[in-house]
PyMOL CGO cylinders between C-alpha atoms (Angstrom):
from pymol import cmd
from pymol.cgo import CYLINDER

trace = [
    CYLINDER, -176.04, 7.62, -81.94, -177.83, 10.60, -82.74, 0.3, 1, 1, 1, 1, 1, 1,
    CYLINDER, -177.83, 10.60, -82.74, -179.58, 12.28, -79.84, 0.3, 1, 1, 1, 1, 1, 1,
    CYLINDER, -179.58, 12.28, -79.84, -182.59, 13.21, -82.07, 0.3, 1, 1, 1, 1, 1, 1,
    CYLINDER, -182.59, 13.21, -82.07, -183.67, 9.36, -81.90, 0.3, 1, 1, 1, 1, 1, 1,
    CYLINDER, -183.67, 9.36, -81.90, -184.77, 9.82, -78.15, 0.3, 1, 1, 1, 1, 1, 1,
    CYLINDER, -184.77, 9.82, -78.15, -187.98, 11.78, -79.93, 0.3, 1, 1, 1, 1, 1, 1,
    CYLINDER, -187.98, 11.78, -79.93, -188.54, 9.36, -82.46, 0.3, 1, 1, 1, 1, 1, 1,
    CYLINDER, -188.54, 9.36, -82.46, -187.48, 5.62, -81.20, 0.3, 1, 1, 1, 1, 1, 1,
    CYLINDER, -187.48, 5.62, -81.20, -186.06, 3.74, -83.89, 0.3, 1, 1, 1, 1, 1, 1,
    CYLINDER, -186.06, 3.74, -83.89, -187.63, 0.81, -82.16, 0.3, 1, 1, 1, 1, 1, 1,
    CYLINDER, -187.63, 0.81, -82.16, -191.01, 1.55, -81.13, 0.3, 1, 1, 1, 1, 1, 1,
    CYLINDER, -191.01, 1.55, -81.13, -192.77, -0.28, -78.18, 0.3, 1, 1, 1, 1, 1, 1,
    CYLINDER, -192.77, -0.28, -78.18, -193.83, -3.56, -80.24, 0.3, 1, 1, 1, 1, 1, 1,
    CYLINDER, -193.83, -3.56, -80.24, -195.69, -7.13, -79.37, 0.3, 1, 1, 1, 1, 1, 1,
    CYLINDER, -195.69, -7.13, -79.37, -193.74, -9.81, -80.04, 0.3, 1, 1, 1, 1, 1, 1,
    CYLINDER, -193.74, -9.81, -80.04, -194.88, -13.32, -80.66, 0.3, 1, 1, 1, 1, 1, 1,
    CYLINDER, -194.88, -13.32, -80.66, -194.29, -17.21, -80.50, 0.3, 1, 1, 1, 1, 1, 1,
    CYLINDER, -194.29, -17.21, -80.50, -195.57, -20.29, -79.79, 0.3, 1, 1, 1, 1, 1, 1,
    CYLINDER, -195.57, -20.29, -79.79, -193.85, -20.15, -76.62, 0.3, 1, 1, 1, 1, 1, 1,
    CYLINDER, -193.85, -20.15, -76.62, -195.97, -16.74, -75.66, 0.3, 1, 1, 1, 1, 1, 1,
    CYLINDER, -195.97, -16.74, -75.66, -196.24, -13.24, -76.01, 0.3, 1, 1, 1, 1, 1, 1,
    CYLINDER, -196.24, -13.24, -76.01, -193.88, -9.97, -74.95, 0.3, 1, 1, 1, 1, 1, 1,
    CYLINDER, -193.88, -9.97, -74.95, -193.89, -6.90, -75.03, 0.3, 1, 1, 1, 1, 1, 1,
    CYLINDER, -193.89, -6.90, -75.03, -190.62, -5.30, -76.08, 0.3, 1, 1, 1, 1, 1, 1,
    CYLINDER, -190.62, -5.30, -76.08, -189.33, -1.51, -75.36, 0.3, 1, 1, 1, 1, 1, 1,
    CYLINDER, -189.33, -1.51, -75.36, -186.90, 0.77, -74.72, 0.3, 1, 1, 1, 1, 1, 1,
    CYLINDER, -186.90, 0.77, -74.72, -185.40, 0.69, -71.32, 0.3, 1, 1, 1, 1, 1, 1,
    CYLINDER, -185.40, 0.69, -71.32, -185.51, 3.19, -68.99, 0.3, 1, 1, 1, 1, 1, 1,
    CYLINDER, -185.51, 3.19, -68.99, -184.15, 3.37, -65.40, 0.3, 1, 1, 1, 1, 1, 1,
    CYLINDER, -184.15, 3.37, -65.40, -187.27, 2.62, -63.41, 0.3, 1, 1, 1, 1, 1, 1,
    CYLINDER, -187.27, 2.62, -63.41, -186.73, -1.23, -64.88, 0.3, 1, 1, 1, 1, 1, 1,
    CYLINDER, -186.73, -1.23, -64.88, -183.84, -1.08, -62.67, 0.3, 1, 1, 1, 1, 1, 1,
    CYLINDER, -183.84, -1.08, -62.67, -185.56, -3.32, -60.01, 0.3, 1, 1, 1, 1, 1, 1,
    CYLINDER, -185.56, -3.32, -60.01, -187.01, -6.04, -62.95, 0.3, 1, 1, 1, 1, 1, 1,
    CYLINDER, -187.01, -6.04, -62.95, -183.76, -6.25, -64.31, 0.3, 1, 1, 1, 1, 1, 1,
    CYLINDER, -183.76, -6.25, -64.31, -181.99, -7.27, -60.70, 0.3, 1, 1, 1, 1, 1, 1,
    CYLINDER, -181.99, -7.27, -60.70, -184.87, -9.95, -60.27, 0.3, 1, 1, 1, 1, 1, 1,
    CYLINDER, -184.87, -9.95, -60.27, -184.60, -10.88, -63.35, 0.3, 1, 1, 1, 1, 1, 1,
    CYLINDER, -184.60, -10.88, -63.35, -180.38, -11.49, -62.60, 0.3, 1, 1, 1, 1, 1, 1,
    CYLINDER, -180.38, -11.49, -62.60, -180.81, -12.59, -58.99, 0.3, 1, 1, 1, 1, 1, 1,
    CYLINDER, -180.81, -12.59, -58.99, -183.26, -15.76, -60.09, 0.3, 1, 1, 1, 1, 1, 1,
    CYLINDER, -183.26, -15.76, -60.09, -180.39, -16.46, -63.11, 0.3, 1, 1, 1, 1, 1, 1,
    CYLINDER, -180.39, -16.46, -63.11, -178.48, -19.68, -62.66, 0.3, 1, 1, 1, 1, 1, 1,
    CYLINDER, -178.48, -19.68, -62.66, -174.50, -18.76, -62.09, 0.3, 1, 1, 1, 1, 1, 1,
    CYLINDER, -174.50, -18.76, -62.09, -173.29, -20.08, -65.22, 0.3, 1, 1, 1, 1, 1, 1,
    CYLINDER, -173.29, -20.08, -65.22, -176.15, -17.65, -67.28, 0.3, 1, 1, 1, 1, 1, 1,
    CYLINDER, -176.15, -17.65, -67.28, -174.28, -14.83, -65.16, 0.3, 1, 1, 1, 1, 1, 1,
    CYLINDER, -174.28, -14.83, -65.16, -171.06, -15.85, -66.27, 0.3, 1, 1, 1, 1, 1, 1,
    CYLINDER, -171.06, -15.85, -66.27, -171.58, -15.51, -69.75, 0.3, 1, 1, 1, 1, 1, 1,
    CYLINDER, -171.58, -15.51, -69.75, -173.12, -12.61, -70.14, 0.3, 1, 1, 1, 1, 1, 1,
    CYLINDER, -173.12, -12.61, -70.14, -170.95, -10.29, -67.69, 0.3, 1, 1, 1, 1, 1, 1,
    CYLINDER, -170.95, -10.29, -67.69, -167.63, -12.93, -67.93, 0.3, 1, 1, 1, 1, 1, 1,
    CYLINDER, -167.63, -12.93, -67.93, -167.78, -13.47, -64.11, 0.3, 1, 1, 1, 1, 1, 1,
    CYLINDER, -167.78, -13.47, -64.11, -170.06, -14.58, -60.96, 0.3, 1, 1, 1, 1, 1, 1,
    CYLINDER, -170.06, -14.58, -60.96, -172.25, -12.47, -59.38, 0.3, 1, 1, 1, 1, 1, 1,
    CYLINDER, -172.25, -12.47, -59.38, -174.66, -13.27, -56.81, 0.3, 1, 1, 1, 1, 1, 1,
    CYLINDER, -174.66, -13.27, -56.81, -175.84, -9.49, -56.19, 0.3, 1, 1, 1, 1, 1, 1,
    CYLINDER, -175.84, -9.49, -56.19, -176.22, -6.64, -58.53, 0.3, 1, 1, 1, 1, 1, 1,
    CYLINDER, -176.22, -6.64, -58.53, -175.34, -3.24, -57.33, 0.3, 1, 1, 1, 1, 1, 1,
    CYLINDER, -175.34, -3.24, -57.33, -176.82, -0.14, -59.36, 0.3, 1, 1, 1, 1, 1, 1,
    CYLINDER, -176.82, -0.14, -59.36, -173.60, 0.23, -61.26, 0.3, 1, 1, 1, 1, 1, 1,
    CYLINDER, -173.60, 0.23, -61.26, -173.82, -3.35, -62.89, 0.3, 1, 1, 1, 1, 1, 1,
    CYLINDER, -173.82, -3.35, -62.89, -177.46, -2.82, -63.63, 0.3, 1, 1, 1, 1, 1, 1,
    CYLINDER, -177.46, -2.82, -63.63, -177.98, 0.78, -65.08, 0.3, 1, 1, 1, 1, 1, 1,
    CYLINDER, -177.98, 0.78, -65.08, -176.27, 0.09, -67.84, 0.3, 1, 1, 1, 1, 1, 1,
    CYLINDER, -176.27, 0.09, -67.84, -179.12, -2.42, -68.91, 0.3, 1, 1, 1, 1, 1, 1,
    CYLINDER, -179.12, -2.42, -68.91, -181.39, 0.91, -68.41, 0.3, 1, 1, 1, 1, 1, 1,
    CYLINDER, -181.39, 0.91, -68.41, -179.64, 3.09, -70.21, 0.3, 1, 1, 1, 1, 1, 1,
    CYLINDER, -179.64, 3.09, -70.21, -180.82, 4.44, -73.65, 0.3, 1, 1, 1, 1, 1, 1,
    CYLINDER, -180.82, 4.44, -73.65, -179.41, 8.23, -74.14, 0.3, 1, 1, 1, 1, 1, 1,
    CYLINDER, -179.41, 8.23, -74.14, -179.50, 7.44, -77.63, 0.3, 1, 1, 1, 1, 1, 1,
    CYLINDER, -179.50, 7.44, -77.63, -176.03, 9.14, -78.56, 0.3, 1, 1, 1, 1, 1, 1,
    CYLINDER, -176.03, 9.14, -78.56, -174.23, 6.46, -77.61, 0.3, 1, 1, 1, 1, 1, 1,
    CYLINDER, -174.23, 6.46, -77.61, -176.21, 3.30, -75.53, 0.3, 1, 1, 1, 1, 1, 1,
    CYLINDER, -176.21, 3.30, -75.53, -179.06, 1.67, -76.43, 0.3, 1, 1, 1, 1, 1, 1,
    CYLINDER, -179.06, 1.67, -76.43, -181.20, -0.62, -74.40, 0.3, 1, 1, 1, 1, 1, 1,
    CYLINDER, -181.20, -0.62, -74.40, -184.30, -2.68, -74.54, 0.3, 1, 1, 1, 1, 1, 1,
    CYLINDER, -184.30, -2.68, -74.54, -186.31, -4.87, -72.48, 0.3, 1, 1, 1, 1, 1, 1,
    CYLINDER, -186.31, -4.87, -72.48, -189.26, -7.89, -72.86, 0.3, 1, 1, 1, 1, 1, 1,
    CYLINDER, -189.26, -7.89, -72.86, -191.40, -8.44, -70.86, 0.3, 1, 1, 1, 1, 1, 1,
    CYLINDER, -191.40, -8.44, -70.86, -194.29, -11.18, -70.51, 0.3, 1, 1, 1, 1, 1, 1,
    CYLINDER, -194.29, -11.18, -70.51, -197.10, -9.58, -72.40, 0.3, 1, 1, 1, 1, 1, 1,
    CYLINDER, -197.10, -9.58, -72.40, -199.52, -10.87, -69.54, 0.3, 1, 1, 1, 1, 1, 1,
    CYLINDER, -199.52, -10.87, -69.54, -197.30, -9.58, -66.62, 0.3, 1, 1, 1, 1, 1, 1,
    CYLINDER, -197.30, -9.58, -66.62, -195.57, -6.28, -66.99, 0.3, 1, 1, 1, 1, 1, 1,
    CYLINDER, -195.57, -6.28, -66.99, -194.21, -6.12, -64.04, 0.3, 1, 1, 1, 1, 1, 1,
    CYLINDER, -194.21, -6.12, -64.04, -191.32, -8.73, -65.11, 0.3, 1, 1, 1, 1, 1, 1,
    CYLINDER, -191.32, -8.73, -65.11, -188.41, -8.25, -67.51, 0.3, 1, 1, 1, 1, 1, 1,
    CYLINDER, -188.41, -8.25, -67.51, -187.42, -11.35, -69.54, 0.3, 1, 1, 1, 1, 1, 1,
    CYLINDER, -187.42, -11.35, -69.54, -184.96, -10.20, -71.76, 0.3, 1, 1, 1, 1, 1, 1,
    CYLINDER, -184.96, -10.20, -71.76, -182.37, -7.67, -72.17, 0.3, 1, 1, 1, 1, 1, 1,
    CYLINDER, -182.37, -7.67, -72.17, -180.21, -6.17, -74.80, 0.3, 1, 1, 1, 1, 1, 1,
    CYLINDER, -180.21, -6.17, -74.80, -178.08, -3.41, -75.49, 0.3, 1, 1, 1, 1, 1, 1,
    CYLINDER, -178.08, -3.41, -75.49, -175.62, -1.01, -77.94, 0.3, 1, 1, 1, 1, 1, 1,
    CYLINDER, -175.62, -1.01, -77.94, -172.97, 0.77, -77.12, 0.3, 1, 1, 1, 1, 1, 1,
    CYLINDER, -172.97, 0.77, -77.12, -171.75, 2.79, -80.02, 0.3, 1, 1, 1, 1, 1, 1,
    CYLINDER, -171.75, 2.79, -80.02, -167.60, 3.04, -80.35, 0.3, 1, 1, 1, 1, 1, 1,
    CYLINDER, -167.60, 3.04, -80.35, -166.02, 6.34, -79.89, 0.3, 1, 1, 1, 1, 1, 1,
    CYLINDER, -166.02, 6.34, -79.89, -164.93, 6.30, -83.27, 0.3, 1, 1, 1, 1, 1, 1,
    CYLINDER, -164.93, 6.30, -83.27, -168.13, 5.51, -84.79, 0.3, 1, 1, 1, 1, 1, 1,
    CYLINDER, -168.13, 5.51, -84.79, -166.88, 1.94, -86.28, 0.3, 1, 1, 1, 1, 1, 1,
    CYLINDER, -166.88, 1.94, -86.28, -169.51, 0.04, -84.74, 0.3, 1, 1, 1, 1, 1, 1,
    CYLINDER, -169.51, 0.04, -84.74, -171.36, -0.95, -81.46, 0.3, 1, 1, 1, 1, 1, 1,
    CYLINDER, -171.36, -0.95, -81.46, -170.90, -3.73, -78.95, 0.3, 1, 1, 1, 1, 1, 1,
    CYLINDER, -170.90, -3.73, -78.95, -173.99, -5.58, -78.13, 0.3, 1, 1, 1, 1, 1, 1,
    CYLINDER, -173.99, -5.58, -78.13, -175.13, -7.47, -75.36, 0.3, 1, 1, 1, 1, 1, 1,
    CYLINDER, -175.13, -7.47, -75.36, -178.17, -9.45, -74.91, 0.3, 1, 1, 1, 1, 1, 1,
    CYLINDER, -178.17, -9.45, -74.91, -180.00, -11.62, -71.91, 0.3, 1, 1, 1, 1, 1, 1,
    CYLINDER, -180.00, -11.62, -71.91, -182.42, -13.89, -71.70, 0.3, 1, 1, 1, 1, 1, 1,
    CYLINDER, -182.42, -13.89, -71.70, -183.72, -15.74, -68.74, 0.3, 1, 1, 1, 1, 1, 1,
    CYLINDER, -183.72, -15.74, -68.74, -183.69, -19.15, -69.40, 0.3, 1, 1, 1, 1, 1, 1,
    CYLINDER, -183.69, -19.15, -69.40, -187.41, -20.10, -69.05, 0.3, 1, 1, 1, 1, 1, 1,
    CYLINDER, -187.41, -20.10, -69.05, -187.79, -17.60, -72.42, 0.3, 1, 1, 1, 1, 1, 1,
    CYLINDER, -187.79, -17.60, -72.42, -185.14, -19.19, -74.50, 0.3, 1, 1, 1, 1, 1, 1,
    CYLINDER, -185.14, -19.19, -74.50, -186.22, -21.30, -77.58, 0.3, 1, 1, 1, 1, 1, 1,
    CYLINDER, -186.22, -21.30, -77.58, -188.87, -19.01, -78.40, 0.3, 1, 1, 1, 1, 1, 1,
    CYLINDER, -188.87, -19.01, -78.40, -187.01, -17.01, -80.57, 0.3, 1, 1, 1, 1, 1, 1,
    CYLINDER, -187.01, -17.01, -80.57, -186.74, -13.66, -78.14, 0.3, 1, 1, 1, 1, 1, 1,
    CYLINDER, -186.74, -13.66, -78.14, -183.03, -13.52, -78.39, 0.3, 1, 1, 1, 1, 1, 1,
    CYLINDER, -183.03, -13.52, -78.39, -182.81, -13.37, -81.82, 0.3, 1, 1, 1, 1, 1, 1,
    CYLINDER, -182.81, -13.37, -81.82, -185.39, -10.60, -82.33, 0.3, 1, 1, 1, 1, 1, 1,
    CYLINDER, -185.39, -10.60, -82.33, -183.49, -8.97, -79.45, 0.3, 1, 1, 1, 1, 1, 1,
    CYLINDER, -183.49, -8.97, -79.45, -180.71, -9.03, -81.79, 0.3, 1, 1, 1, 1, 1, 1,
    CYLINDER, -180.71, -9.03, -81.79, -182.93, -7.77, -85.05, 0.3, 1, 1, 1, 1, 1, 1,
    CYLINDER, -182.93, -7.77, -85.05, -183.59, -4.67, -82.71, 0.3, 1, 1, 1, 1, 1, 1,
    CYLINDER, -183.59, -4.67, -82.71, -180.17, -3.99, -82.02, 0.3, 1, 1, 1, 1, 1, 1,
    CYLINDER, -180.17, -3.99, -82.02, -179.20, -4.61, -85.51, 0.3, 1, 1, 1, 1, 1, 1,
    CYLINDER, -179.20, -4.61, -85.51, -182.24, -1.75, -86.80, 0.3, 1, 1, 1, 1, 1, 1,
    CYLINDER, -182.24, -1.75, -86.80, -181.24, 0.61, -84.69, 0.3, 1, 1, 1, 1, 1, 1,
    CYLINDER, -181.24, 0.61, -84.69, -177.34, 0.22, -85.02, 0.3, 1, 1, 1, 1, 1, 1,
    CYLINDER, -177.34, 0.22, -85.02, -178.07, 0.87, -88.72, 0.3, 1, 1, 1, 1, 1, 1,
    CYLINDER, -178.07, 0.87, -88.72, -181.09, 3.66, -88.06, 0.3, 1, 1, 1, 1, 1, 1,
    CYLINDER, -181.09, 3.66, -88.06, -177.19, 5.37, -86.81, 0.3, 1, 1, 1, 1, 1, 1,
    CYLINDER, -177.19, 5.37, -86.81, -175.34, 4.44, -89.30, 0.3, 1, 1, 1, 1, 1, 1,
    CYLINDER, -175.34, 4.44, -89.30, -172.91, 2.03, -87.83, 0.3, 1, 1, 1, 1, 1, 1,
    CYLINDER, -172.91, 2.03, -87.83, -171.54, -0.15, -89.78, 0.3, 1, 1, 1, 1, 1, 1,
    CYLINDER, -171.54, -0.15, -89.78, -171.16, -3.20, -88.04, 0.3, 1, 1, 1, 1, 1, 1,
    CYLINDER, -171.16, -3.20, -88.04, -171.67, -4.62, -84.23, 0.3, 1, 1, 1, 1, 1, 1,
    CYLINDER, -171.67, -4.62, -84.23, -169.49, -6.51, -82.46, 0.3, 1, 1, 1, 1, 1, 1,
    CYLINDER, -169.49, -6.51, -82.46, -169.48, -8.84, -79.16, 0.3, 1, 1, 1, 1, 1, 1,
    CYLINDER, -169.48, -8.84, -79.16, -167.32, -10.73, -76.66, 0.3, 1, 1, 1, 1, 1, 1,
    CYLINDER, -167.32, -10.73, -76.66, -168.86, -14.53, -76.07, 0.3, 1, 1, 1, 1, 1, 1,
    CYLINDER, -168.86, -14.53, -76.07, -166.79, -16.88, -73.92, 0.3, 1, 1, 1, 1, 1, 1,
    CYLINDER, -166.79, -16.88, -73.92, -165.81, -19.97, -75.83, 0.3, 1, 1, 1, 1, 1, 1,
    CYLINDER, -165.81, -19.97, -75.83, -167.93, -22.23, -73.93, 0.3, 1, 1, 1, 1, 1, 1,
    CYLINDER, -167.93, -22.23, -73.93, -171.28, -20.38, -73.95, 0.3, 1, 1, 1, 1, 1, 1,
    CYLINDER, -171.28, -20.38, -73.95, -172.62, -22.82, -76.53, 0.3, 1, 1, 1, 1, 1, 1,
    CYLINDER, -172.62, -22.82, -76.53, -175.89, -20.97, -77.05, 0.3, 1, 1, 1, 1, 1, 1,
    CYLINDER, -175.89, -20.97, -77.05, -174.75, -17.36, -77.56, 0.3, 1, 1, 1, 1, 1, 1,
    CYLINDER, -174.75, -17.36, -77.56, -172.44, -19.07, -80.22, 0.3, 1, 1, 1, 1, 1, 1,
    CYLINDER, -172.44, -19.07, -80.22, -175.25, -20.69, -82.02, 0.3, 1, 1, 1, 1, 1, 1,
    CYLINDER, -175.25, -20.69, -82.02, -177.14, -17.81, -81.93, 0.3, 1, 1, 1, 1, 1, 1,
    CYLINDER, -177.14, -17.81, -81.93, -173.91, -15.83, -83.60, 0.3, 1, 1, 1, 1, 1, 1,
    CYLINDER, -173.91, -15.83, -83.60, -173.63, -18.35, -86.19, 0.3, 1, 1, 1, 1, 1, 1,
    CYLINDER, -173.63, -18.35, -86.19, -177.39, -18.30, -86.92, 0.3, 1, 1, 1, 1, 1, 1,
    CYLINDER, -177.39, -18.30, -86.92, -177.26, -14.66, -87.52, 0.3, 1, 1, 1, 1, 1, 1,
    CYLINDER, -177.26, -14.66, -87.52, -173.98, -14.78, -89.39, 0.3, 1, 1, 1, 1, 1, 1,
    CYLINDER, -173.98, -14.78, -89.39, -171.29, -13.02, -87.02, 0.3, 1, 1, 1, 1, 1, 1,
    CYLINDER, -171.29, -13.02, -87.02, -168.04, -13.88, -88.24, 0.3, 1, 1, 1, 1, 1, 1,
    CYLINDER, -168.04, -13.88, -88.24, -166.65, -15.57, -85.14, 0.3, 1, 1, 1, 1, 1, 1,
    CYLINDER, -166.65, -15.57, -85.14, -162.73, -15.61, -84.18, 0.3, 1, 1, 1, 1, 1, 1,
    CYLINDER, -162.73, -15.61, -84.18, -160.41, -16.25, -81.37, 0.3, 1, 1, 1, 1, 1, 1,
    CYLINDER, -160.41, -16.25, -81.37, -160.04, -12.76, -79.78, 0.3, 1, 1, 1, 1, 1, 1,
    CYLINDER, -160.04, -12.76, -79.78, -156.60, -11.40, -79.59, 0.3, 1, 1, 1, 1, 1, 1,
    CYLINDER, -156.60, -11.40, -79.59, -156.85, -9.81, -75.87, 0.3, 1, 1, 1, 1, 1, 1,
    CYLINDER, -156.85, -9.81, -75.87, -159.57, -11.92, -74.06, 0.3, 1, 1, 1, 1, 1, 1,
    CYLINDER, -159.57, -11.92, -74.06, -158.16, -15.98, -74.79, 0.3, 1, 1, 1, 1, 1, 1,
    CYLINDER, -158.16, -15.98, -74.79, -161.02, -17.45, -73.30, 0.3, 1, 1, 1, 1, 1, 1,
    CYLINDER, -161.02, -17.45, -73.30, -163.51, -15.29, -75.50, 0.3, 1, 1, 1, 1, 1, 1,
    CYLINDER, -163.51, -15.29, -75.50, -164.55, -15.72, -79.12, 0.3, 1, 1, 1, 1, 1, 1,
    CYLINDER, -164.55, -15.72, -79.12, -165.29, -12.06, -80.88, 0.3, 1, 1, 1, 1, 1, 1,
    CYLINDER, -165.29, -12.06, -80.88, -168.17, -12.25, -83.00, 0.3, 1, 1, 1, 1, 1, 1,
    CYLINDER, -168.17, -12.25, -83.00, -168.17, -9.74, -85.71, 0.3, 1, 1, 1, 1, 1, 1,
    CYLINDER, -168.17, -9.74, -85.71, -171.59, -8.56, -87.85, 0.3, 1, 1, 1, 1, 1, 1,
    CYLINDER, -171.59, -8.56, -87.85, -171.24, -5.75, -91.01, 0.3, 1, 1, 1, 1, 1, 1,
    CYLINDER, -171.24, -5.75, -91.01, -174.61, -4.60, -91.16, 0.3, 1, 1, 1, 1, 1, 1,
    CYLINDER, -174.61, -4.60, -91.16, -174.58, -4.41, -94.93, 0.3, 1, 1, 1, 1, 1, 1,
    CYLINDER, -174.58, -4.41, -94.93, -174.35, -8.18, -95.05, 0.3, 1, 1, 1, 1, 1, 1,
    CYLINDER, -174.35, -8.18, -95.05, -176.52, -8.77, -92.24, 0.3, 1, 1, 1, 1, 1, 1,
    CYLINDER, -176.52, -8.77, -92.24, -179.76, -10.80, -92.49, 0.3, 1, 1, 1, 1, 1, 1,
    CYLINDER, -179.76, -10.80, -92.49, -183.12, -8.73, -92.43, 0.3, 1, 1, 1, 1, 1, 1,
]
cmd.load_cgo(trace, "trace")
């Protein structure tokens, strides 16, 4: 990712909206450090499980920085937040370009009180814009093969989905960005 985009976001502080309620979505940047951890620490076990593939019941600074992390050469990271109440992160996703430029693995959260609304899939459309705003040509993910949501979401979006050949318990999901939707 070039590191002229830290100027210029490709994804510019935005409102987002639903029926479910408004957020405000943004880059990350390390003072959510402490948001993100609450937002972790008051996520059911299972939720953990799927999005870092183990159990966690604390979050050290090395597990949570990446979620802050938005050099724009190579990570990417945004966060939503309750319009009404800033002081809260909802959501989280990030990009992490290859080192060969191929593409960019993504990773998304979303606390479970926010899910339905729709946040998770524009989470995605803002990983997908900037991922292309780089040039890469697809993104890529790891979803365990029961994590019946994150699939759905896949499918809805159109990853290509596939056993993996290193991880047997995970499904890769696979997106070229020419033949995305949006």
């Amino acid at each position: 990712m070039s590191a002229t985009a830290a100027a210029d976001p490709h994804v510019p502080e935005h409102r987002f909206e639903t029926t479910g309620g408004a957020y405000r979505v943004r880059i990350a940047r390390p003072s959510d450090e402490d948001a993100l951890r609450r937002m972790l620490e008051a996520a059911a076990p299972e939720d953990i499980r799927f999005r870092f593939f183990r159990h966690a019941r604390t979050f050290p600074h090395t597990m949570v920085e990446p979620l802050t992390r938005a050099d724009e050469q190579r990570h990417f990271a945004v966060v939503a937040e309750p319009a009404d109440d800033r002081s809260r992160v909802v959501g989280s996703a990030m990009l992490v370009a290859d080192p060969d430029g191929a593409g960019a693995e993504f990773g998304i959260f979303v606390a479970r009180e926010h899910r339905g609304r729709g946040l998770g899939t524009h989470l995605l459309d803002c990983l997908k814009l900037e991922a292309r705003a780089h040039g890469l040509p697809c993104i890529h993910g790891l979803i365990l093969a029961d994590n019946a949501d994150m699939i759905a979401l896949a499918r809805y979006y159109g990853f290509t989905l596939a056993p993996d050949r290193f991880e047997r318990e995970c499904l890769r999901a696979e997106l070229p960005l020419a033949a995305a939707r949006g």
